[in-house]
Structure formats: structure tokens, C-alpha cells
C-alpha positions in Angstrom: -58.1 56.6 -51.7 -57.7 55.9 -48.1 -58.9 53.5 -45.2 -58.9 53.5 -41.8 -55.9 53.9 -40.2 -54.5 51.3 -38.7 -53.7 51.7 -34.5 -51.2 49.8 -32.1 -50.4 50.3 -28.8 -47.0 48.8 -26.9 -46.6 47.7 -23.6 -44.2 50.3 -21.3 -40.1 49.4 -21.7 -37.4 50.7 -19.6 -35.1 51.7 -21.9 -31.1 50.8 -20.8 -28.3 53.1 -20.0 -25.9 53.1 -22.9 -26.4 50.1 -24.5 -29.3 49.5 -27.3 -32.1 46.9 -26.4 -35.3 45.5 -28.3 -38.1 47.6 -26.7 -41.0 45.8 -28.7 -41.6 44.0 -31.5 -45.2 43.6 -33.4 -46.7 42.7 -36.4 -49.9 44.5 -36.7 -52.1 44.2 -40.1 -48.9 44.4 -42.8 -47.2 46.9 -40.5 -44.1 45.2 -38.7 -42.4 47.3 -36.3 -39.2 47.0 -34.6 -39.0 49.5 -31.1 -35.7 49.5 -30.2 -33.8 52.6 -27.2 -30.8 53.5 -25.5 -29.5 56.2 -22.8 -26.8 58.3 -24.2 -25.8 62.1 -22.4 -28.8 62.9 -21.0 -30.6 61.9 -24.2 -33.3 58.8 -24.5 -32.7 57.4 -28.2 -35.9 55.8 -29.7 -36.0 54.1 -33.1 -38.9 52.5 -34.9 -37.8 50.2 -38.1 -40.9 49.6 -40.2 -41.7 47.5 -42.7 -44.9 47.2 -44.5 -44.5 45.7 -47.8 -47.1 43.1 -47.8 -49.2 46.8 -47.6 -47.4 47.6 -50.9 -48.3 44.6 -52.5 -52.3 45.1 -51.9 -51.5 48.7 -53.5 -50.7 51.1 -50.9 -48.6 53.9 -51.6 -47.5 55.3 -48.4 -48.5 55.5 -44.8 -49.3 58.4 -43.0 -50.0 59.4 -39.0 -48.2 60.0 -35.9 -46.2 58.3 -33.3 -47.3 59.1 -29.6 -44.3 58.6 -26.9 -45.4 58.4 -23.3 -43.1 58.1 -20.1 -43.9 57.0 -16.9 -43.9 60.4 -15.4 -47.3 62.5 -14.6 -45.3 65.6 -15.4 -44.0 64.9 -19.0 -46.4 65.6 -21.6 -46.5 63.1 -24.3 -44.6 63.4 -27.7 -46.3 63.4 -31.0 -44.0 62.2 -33.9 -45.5 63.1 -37.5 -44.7 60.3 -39.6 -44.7 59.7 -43.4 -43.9 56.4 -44.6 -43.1 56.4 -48.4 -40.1 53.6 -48.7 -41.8 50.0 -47.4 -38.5 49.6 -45.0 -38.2 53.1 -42.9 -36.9 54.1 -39.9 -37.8 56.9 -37.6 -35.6 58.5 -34.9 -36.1 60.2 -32.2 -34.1 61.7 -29.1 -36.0 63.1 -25.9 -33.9 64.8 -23.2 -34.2 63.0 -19.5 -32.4 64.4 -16.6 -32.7 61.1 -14.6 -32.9 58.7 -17.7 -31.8 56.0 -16.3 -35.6 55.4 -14.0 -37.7 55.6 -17.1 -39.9 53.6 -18.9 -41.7 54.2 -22.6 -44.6 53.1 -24.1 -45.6 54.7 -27.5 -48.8 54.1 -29.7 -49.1 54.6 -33.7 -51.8 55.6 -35.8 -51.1 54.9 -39.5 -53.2 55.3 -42.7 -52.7 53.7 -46.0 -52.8 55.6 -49.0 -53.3 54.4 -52.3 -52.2 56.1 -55.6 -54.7 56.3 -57.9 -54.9 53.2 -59.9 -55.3 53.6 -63.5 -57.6 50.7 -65.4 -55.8 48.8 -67.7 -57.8 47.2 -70.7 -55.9 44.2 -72.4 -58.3 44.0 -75.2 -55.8 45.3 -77.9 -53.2 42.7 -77.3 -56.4 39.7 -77.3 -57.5 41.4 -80.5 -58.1 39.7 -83.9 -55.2 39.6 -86.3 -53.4 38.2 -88.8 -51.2 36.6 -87.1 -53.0 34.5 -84.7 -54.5 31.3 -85.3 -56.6 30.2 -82.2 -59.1 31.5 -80.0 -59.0 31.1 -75.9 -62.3 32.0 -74.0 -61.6 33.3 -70.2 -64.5 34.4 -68.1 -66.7 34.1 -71.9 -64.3 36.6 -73.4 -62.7 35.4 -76.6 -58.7 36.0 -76.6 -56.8 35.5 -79.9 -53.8 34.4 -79.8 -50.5 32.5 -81.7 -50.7 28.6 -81.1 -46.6 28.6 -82.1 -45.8 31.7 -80.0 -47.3 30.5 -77.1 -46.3 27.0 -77.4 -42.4 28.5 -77.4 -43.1 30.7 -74.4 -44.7 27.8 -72.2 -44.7 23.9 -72.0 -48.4 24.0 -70.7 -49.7 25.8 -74.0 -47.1 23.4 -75.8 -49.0 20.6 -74.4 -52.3 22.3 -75.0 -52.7 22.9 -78.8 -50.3 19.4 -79.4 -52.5 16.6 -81.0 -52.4 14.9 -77.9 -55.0 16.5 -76.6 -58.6 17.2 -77.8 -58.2 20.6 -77.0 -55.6 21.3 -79.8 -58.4 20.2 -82.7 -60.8 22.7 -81.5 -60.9 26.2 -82.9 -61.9 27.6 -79.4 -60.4 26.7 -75.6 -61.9 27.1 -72.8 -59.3 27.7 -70.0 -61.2 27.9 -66.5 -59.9 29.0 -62.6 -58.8 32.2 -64.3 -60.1 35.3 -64.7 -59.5 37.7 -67.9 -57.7 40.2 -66.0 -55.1 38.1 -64.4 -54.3 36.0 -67.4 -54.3 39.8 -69.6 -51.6 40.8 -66.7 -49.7 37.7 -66.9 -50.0 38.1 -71.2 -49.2 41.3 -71.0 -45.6 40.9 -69.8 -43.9 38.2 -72.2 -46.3 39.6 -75.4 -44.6 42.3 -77.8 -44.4 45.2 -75.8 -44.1 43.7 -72.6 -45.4 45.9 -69.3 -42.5 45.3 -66.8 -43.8 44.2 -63.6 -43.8 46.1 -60.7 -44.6 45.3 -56.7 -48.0 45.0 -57.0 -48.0 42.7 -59.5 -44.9 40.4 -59.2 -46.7 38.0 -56.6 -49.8 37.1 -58.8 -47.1 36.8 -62.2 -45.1 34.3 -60.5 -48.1 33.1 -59.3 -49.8 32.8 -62.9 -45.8 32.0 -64.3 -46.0 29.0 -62.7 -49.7 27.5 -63.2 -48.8 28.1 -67.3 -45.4 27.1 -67.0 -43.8 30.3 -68.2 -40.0 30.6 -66.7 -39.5 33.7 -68.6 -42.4 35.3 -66.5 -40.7 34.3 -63.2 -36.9 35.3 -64.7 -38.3 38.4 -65.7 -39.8 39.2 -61.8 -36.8 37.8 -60.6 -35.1 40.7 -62.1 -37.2 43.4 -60.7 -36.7 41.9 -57.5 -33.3 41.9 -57.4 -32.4 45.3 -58.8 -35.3 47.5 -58.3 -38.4 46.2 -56.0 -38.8 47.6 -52.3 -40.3 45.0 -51.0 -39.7 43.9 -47.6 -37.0 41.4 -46.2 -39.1 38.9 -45.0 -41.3 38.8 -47.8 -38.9 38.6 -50.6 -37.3 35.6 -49.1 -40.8 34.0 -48.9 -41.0 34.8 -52.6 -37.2 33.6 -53.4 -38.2 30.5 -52.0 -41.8 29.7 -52.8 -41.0 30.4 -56.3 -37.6 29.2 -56.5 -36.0 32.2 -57.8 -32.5 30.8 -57.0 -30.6 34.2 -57.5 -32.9 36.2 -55.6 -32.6 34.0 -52.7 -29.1 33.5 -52.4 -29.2 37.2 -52.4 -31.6 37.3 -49.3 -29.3 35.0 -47.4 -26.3 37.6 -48.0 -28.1 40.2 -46.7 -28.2 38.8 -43.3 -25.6 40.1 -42.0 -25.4 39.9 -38.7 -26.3 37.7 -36.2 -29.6 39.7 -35.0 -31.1 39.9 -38.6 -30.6 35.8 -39.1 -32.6 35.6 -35.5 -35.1 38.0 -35.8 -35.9 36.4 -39.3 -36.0 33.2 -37.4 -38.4 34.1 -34.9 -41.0 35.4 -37.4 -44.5 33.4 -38.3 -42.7 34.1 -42.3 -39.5 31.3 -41.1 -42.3 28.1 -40.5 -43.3 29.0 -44.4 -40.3 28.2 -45.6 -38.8 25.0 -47.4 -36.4 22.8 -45.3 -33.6 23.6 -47.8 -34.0 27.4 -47.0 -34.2 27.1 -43.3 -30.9 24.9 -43.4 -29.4 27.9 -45.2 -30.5 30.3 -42.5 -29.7 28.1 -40.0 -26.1 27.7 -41.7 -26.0 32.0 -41.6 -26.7 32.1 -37.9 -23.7 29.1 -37.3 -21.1 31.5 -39.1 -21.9 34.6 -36.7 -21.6 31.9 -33.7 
């Protein structure tokens, strides 16, 4: 499946002999690029740094288009650049020979299109079927899910608190949970119940989402993991996530990887920074001091 690609169009740069300088820098419906150039032997050096993992997260696979270079000079023609975007955090080179470098400006456009794998339709009605071994029955959306009162009261203090006889809901032999639909609570069931479905990028926002409504810190532990060792989600977002989810591993993580003094101030100057808890900013904040 695909949509319509998605377009942007940069203002013209001169790009600076020798040394390497931000051309551009956009954000442009999940796709943040960073246009950076330099003059080196004759040759004009222009690098794109993308990053669209918040596209990943909604399900899209890869990205594919072309990048269109255009100088300031009625007799260049304009450079097309195929492009195919498969890892959410890519860069793309390339070097155009100038003879009189040093005068020109760049401008370059992109046109984009999200792809999306095929998704396959998972059904969670085996794992809400009736058995032996359950005791209770939730209703979702008017769909009736069995489950283990003892099982789900170890997993989570909010079922533990549910089926106690505290409340009136643990007399009844059916619950009604409401603000959630079947599919998301199956998802979120799905990855703690005997064999669990490890989560992946798509899912890991809405399971620590649903992790912490229900109280469930072996859901969030359990994304934690992925996102430390295997996820390719972006930068920017997985410090979002690290922090908004207090996933205190993951996090300190994030703040290691910035490296450098451009990377802690390009992450400050981002709409993703004012997001962010006080604590986290002063730890960014303490990042940039070292580099100073």
C-alpha cells in the first residue's frame, strides 16, 4: 500500500569553501531532514540525514523518490538523486563537480512516498478463549474475554485492585472495562500472556501506552528492551519515549548518545525538547555544559 508522496522544497544555500555548514533544516510530515555541504577539490559535497521514525511508528516500511539538486546557474541542468529509504535514520551523499565552486548556491526539492508492508490481521480470540483455567469474564467493546483473576492480579496492581473485595466489580462474574477497544487491550494481552508476541516499532508506543493505564511494568520493561537493543526508531523520539514513560535505562542511554556538542543543540532546538520533563532537559542541558 502506498500514499501520496510527500514533497518539500528548500530555500537556495551557498554552500562554504572547505568547511561543512547546516544548509537547511525541516521537519516536513514525519520526515526530518538535515541539508548540510562543503567545497572540497573542485567537488561540492551534499549530505541529507533523514529521519522518519514517527513514519515507522504509523506503519510505514520504507520511503521511496528522488532528490532534485538545483544551482544557481542557467547552464547546469539539475540533478536527480534516486532515493530509497529503508533504515528510519539514513543518509544520502552526494558530490557534484564545480569549477568555480566557491560562487554557488543550492537549493534541492524531495519527493518521498511511504510504503507500507502488508499488514497481516491478527485475531486475539484464542488467547480470550474459554478454559479451564480461567475464572472471570471481561467484556471490551461487548466482546466477552476470559481470563485468570490470580494471573492477572500478579501481572498488574490495577486488575489486583479490580477483582479484590473492595470493589463491587470483583463480586460480579462479568466486568465491563470501557475507553478501550478489543484490539488494543488483545495487543497489550498478547505480550505478557503465555506465548508472548514481542513487540516491535509499531506497537511499542500504544503498549507503553496501555502498560501504563493497567499498571503493567513488565509491559513497559519488556519495550524497554526492544528499544534499547533492537528498535530503529529515531533519536528524537525515543528520548520522548525514555522520558514520557520513564524508562530510566533507555534514557540514560539517549543522553550518551549525544555526543557532541551539535547533536545536544540540534536536539535542543527541536519542537520534541519543550515535550520534555524538567528533569530530562536539566540532563541535556548538563550534556551541552560538558562540550562547553
Amino acid at each position: 500500500m502506498t500514499k501520496p508522496p510527500i514533497c518539500y522544497q528548500s530555500e537556495p544555500a551557498v554552500v562554504s569553501f572547505w568547511r561543512i555548514t547546516q544548509l537547511d533544516l525541516s521537519d516536513s510530515n514525519g520526515i526530518k531532514c538535515f541539508w548540510t555541504g562543503n567545497v572540497a577539490n573542485g567537488q561540492v559535497i551534499l549530505t541529507w540525514k533523514f529521519d522518519w521514525g514517527e513514519l515507522w511508528g504509523q506503519g510505514v516500511d520504507r520511503l521511496t523518490g528522488h532528490i532534485l539538486i538545483k544551482q544557481n546557474n542557467a547552464y547546469v541542468e539539475p540533478v536527480k538523486i534516486e532515493v530509497k529509504l529503508t533504515d528510519t535514520e539514513q543518509t544520502i551523499t552526494k558530490s557534484i563537480v564545480d569549477p568555480f565552486p566557491r560562487k554557488c548556491a543550492f537549493e534541492f526539492e524531495y519527493s518521498l512516498t511511504p510504503q507500507y508492508a502488508p499488514r497481516k490481521k491478527v485475531s486475539y480470540d484464542a488467547i480470550f478463549a474459554p478454559s479451564h483455567m480461567n475464572d472471570t469474564v471481561l467484556v471490551i467493546e461487548g466482546k466477552k474475554i476470559n481470563v485468570n483473576k490470580t494471573f492477572l492480579s500478579y501481572q498488574s496492581e490495577y486488575f489486583e485492585a479490580l477483582f479484590s473485595k473492595n470493589f463491587k466489580e470483583g463480586s460480579l462474574s462479568e466486568i465491563e472495562i470501557k475507553e478501550v477497544s478489543y484490539d488494543d487491550f488483545g495487543l497489550l494481552c498478547s505480550s505478557f500472556f503465555p506465548n508472548p508476541q514481542f513487540p516491535n516499532d509499531r506497537t511499542v508506543e500504544k503498549l507503553l501506552e496501555m502498560g501504563r493505564r493497567f499498571l503493567l511494568p513488565s509491559v513497559i520493561a519488556t519495550v524497554e528492551h526492544h528499544l534499547l537493543h533492537i528498535s530503529k526508531i529515531g533519536f528524537q523520539k525515543m528520548i520522548w519515549l525514555a522520558d514520557e514513560y520513564q524508562m530510566p535505562k533507555l534514557l540514560e542511554k539517549c543522553i550518551r548518545q549525544m555526543d557532541s556538542m551539535e547533536k545536544a543543540k540540534k536536539l535542543k532546538k527541536l519542537p520534541e525538547f519543550e515535550k520534555l520533563s524538567d528533569k530530562t532537559k536539566a540532563l541535556i542541558l548538563g550534556r551541552i555544559l560538558k562540550f562547553m
